[in-house]
C-alpha positions in Angstrom: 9.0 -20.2 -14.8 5.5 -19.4 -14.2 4.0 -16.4 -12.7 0.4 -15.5 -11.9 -1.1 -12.2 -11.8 -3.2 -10.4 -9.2 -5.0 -8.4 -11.2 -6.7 -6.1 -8.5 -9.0 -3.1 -9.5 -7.8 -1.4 -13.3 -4.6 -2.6 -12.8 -5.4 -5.0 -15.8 -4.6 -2.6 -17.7 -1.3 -2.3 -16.9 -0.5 -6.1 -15.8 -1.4 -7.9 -19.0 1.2 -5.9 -21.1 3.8 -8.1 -19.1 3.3 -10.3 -21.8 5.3 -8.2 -24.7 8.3 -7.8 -22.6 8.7 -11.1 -20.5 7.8 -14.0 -23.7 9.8 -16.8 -21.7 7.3 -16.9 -18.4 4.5 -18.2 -18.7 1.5 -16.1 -17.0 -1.4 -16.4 -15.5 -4.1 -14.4 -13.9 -6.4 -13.9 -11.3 -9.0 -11.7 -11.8 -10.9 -9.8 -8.6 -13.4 -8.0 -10.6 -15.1 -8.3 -13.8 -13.3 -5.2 -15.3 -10.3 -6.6 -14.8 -11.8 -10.2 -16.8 -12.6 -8.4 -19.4 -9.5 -6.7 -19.8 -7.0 -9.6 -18.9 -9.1 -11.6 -21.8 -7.6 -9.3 -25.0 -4.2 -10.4 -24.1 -4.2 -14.7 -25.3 -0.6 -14.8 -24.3 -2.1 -15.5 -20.3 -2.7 -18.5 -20.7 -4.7 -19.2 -17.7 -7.1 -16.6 -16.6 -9.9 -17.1 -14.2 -12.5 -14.5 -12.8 -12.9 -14.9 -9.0 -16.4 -14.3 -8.7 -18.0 -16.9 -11.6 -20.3 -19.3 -9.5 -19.1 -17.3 -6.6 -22.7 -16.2 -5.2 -23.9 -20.6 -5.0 -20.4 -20.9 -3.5 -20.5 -18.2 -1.1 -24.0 -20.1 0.0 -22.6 -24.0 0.5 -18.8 -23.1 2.0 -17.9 -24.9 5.1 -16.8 -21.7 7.0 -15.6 -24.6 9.6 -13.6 -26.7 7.6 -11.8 -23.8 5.7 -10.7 -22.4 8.8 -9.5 -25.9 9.9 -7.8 -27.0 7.0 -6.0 -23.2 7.0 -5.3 -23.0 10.8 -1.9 -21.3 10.1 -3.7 -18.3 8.4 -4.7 -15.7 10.6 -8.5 -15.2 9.3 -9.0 -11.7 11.2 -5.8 -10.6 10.5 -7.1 -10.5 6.5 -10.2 -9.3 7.1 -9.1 -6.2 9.0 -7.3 -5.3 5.4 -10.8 -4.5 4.5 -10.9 -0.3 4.4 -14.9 0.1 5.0 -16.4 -2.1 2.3 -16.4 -5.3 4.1 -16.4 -4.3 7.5 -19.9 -2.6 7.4 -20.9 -6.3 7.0 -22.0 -8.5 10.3 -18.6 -10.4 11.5 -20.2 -14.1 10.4 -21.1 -12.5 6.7 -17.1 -11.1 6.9 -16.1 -14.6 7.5 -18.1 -16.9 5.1 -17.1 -14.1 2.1 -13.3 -15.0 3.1 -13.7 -18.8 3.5 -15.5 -19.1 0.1 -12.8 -16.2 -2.0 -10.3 -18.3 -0.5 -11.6 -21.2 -1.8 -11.7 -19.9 -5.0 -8.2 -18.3 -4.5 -6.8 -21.7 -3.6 -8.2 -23.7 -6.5 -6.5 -21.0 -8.9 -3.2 -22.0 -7.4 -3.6 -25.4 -7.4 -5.3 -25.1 -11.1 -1.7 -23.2 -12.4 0.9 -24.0 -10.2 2.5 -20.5 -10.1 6.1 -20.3 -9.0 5.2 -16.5 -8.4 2.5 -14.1 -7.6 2.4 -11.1 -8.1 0.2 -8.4 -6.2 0.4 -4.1 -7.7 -0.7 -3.6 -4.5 -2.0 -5.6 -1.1 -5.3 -3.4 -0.2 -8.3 -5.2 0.2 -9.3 -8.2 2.1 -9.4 -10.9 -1.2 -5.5 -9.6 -1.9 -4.5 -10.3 1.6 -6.2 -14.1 1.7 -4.4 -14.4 -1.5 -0.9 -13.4 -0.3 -1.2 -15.7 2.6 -2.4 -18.5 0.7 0.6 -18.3 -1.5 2.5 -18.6 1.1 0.6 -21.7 2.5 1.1 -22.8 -1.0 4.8 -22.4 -1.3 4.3 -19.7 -4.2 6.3 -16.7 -3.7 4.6 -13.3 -3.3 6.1 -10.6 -5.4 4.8 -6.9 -3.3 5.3 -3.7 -5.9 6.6 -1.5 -3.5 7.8 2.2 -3.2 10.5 4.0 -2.0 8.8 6.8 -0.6 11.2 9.3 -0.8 12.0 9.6 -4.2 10.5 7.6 -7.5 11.9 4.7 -6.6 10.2 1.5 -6.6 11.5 -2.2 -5.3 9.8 -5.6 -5.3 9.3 -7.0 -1.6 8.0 -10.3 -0.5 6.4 -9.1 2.5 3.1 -7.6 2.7 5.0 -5.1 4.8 6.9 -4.0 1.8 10.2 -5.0 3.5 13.4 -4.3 1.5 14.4 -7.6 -0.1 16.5 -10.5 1.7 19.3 -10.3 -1.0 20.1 -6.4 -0.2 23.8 -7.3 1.1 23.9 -9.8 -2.2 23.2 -6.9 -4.7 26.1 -4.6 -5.9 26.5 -1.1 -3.8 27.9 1.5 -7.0 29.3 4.5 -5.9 27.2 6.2 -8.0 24.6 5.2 -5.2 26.4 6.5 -2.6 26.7 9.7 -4.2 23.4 10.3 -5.3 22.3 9.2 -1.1 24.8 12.2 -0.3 23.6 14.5 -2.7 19.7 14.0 -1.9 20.4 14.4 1.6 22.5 17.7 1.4 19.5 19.0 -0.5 17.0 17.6 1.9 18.0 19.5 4.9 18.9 22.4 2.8 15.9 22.6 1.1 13.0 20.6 3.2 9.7 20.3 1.9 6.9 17.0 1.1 9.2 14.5 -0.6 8.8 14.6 -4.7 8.9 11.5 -6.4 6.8 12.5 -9.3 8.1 10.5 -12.1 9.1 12.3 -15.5 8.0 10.8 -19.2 10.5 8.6 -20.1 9.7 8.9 -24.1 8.9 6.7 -26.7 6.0 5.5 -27.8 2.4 4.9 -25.3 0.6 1.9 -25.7 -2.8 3.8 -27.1 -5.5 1.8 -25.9 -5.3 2.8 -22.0 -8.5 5.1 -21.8 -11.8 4.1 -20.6 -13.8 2.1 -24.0 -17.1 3.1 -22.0 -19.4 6.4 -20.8 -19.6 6.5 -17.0 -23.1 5.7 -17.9 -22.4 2.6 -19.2 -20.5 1.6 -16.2 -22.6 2.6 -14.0 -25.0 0.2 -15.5 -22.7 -2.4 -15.6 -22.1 -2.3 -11.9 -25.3 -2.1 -10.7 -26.5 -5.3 -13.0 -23.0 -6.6 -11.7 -24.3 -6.0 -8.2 -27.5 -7.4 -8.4 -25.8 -10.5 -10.2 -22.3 -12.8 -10.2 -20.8 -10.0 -7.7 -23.6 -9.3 -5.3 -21.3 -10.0 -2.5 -18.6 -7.8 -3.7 -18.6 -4.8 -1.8 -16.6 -3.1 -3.4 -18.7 -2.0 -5.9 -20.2 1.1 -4.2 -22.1 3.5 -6.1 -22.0 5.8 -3.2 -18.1 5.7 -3.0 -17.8 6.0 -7.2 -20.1 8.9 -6.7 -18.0 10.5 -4.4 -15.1 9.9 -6.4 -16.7 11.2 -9.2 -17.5 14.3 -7.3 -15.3 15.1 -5.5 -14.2 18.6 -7.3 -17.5 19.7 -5.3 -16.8 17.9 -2.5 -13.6 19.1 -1.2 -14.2 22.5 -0.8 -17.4 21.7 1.3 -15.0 19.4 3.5 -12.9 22.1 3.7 -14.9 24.8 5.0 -16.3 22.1 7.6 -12.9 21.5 9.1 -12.3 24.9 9.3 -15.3 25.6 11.1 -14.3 22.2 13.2 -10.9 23.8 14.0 -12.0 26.8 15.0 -15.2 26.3 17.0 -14.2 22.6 18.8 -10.7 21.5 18.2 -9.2 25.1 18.7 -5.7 24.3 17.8 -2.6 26.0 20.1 0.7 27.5 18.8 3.7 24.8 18.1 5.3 24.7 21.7 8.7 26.7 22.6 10.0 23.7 24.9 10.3 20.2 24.1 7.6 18.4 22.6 6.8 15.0 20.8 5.0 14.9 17.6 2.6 12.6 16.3 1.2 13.5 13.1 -2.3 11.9 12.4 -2.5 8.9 9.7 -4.8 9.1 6.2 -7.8 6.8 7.7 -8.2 4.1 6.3 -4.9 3.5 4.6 -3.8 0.4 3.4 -0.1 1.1 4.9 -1.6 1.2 8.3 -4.2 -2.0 7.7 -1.9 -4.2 5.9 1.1 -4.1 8.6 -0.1 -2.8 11.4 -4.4 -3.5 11.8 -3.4 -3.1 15.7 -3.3 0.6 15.5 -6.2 1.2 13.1 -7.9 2.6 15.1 -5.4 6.5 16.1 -6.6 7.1 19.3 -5.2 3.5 20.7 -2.1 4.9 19.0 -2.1 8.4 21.0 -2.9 6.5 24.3 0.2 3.9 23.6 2.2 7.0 22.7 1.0 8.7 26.1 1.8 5.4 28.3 5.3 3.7 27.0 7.2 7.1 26.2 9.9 8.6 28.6 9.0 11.7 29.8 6.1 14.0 29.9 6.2 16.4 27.0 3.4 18.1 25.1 2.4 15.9 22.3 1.6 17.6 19.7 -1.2 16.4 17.5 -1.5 17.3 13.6 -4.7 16.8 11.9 -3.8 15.1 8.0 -4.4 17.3 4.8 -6.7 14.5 2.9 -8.4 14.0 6.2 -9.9 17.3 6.4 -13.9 17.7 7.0 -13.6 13.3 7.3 -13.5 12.7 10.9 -16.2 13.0 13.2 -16.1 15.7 15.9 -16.1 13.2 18.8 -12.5 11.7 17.5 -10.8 15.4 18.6 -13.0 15.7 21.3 -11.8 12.9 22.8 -8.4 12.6 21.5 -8.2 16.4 23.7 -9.4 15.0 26.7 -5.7 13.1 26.4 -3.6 15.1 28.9 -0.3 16.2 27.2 -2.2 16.1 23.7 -2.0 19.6 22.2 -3.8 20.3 18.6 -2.1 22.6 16.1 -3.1 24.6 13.3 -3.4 22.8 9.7 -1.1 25.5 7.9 1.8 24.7 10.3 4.2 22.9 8.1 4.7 19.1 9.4 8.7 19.5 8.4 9.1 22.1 10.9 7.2 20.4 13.6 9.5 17.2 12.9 12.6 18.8 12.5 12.4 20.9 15.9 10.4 17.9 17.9 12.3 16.0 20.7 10.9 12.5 19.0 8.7 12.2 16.3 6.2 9.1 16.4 4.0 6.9 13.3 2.5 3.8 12.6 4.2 3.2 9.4 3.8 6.8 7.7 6.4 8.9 6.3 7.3 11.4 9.0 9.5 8.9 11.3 11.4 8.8 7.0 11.9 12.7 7.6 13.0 12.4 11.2 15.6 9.8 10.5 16.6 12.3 7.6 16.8 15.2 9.4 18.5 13.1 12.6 15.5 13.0 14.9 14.7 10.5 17.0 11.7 8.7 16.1 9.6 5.3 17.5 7.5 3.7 14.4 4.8 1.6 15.9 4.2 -0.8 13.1 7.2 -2.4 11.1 8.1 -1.0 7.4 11.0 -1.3 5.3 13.0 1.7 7.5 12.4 -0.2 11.2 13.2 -3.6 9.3 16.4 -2.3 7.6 17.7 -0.6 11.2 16.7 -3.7 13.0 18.9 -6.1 9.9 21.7 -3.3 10.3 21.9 -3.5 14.1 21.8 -6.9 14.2 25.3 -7.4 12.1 26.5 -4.2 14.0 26.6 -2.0 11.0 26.1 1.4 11.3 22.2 2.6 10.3 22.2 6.4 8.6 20.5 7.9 6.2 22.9 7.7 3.6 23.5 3.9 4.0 19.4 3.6 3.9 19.4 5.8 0.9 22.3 4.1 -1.0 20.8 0.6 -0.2 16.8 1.5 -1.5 18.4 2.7 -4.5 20.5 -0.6 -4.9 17.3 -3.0 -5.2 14.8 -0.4 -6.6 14.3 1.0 -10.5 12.5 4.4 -11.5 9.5 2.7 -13.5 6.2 3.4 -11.9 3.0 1.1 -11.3 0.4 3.1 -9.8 -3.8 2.3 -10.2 -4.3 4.1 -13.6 -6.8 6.8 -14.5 -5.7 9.5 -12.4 -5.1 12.3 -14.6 -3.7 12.0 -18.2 -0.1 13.3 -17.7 0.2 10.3 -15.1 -1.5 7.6 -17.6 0.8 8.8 -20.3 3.8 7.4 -18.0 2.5 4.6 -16.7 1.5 3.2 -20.2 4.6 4.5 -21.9 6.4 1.2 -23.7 9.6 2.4 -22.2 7.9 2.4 -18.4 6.4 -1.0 -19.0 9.5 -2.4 -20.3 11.5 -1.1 -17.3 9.5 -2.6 -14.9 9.5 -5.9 -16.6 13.1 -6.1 -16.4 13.1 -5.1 -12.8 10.9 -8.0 -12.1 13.5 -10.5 -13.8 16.2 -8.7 -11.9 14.3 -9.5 -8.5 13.8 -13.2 -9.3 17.0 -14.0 -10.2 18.8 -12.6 -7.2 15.4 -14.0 -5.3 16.4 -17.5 -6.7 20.4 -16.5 -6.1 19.9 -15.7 -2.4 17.6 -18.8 -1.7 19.8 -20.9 -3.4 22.9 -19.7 -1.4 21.0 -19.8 1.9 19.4 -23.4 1.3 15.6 -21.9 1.1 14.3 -23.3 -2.3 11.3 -25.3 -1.8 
């Protein structure tokens, strides 16, 4: 069994300790970054490890754009490069294109180099990830997607960049325990409502101790910059402006803050949550790669709000909630002309999104978490894009099964674990769980437990290769 690594971003850090729990697979890696090089490189039990951007810049220079895109016909090209939050996109479209044609060269002579029966991906986000998944598929490889539940610290492997539940749900034992704990969360749910908490507790034992940053911030900043002026000039996403911000953005916040304040009162002048019958379409986090990964249609939230406005039945306020992390983000024209809308009514930011849901007629999203609440709370709700909830009522419709929250509960927790894999470097209570032996260890033997009811299911059903 051989699986190779996407090691996207820090998660190196995490992704090369596979090696101590899973000795009988033999690993490789591809590497997106030179952080993530250098970090695969202290673990010589990956046995192939390649760095995506060595020779990249003479490559990038000589790639038939032409011929890539002839010999790849089946992979969508724009549909990868919309992935691409704001690094990429800032770049002419015929820059965006050559970039993709020569990473997925370079992407395609890893797989043919190792010969993976798996990949794995921490997280489909960027524009390199998604040429990646889609040549695996071209490939034959099989994607592995870390995926989470959402609603509580769950998390499941999918093989669908739309984080589907697995195909071998109805294959996987249903405990009653399952069913119990779906009953239980639920009665507390509606009791109690709030923002779902799936903060994830220590689970003991000993931490792996080398997991902090080796360098000052000054010394990566150096790094970058020579990086960017070197082997990765055409990554963008090395952006000292966006580290900066990062870095900052203690000081930043409260300045955003104010501004939306100021926004909300002077031009967007919210309204009162209606008596009568109203929709609701809380607004997305923008960009988000769970909006640009499935659903790059509706990027762009005021195309969403006019779809809304034209396919729904009736004509109800729609009632328009700006996002908490969005605050002081968007420019003034988006709310001026998202109220120019008729029917499209602004409310105030400290109007709780659970009350708006739970008293709305029907709750819309892309592929966010409030049409989650509304199914909990039995709203109706239309998701635009397709997640794992639309996919899982759409699998039990179509075998006439009934589709409630319990069921969807009881089946997530069937096919998920409570490890976590999350970018590390957050704060130090989260690093201490990520990199705990115990978390690692789980998470390794969840990944065994998805490929061998993966290989079960495709066995059964006459899909191996």
């Amino acid at each position: 069994m051989k699986i190779a690594l996407y090691m996207t971003g820090s998660f190196a850090k995490v992704l090369r300790r596979f090696a101590d729990y899973l000795p009988n697979i033999e690993l490789s890696a591809a590497c997106t970054s030179w952080q993530a090089y250098e970090e695969t490189l202290k673990e010589p039990r990956i046995q192939a490890v390649d760095y995506l951007y060595q020779d990249f810049n003479a490559l990038f220079d000589q790639v038939d754009v032409a011929a890539f895109c002839a010999k790849y016909a089946e992979i969508n090209l724009y549909e990868v490069m919309q992935v691409d939050k704001a690094h990429f996109k800032k770049k002419p479209g015929n820059y965006q294109l050559r970039y993709i044609c020569a990473m997925g060269e370079q992407i395609a002579r890893f797989f043919e180099k190792t010969r993976p029966d798996y990949v794995f991906f921490p997280i489909i986000e960027t524009n390199d990830a998604m040429m990646a998944y889609r040549l695996a598929q071209h490939f034959g490889i099989r994607p592995i997607i870390n995926s989470h539940g959402r609603f509580a610290n769950l998390w499941f492997f999918s093989d669908s960049h739309r984080e589907l539940l697995p195909a071998y749900l109805d294959a996987v034992d249903k405990p009653e325990s399952d069913q119990a704990c779906a009953i239980d969360f639920l009665e507390k749910y509606r009791a109690n409502p709030g923002p779902f908490n799936y903060r994830a507790d220590f689970p003991g034992g000993e931490v792996y101790p080398d997991f902090g940053e080796e360098t000052t911030a000054f010394q990566r900043l150096i790094r970058n910059i020579r990086l960017k002026f070197g082997q990765e000039r055409h990554n963008c996403m090395i952006s000292l402006w966006i580290r900066f911000q990062v870095h900052f953005q203690h000081l930043f916040l409260p300045v955003r803050n104010f501004m939306f304040r100021m926004n909300e009162r002077f031009c967007i002048r919210p309204q009162p949550a209606p008596e009568g019958d109203y929709d609701f379409f809380p607004l997305h986090f923008s960009p988000e790669s769970s909006i640009n990964v499935p659903a790059p249609f509706y990027i762009d939230q005021i195309r969403v709000v006019d779809k809304i406005l034209l396919e729904r039945e009736g004509n109800r306020t729609l009632v328009v909630k700006e996002h908490p992390a969005m605050f002081g983000f968007r420019e003034k024209g988006f709310y001026r002309t998202l109220k120019r809308r008729p029917f499209v009514s602004f409310v105030h930011r400290t109007i709780k999104s659970y009350d708006l849901i739970r008293k709305a007629n029907t709750v819309f999203s892309v592929t966010g978490t409030a049409c989650l609440e509304a199914f909990f709370f039995g709203v109706k709700w239309v998701q635009l894009g397709d997640n794992y909830l639309s996919d899982w009522v759409h699998r039990r419709q179509a075998k006439g099964a009934e589709a409630t929250p319990v069921e969807f509960i009881r089946d997530v927790r069937s096919v998920s674990s409570d490890f976590v894999l999350y970018s590390p470097g957050r704060c130090l209570a989260d690093d201490r769980i990520l990199f705990a032996r115990k978390n690692i260890e789980k998470l390794c033997a969840h990944l065994e437990f998805h490929i061998r009811h993966d290989q079960a299911f495709r066995a059964k059903n006459g899909l191996q290769e």
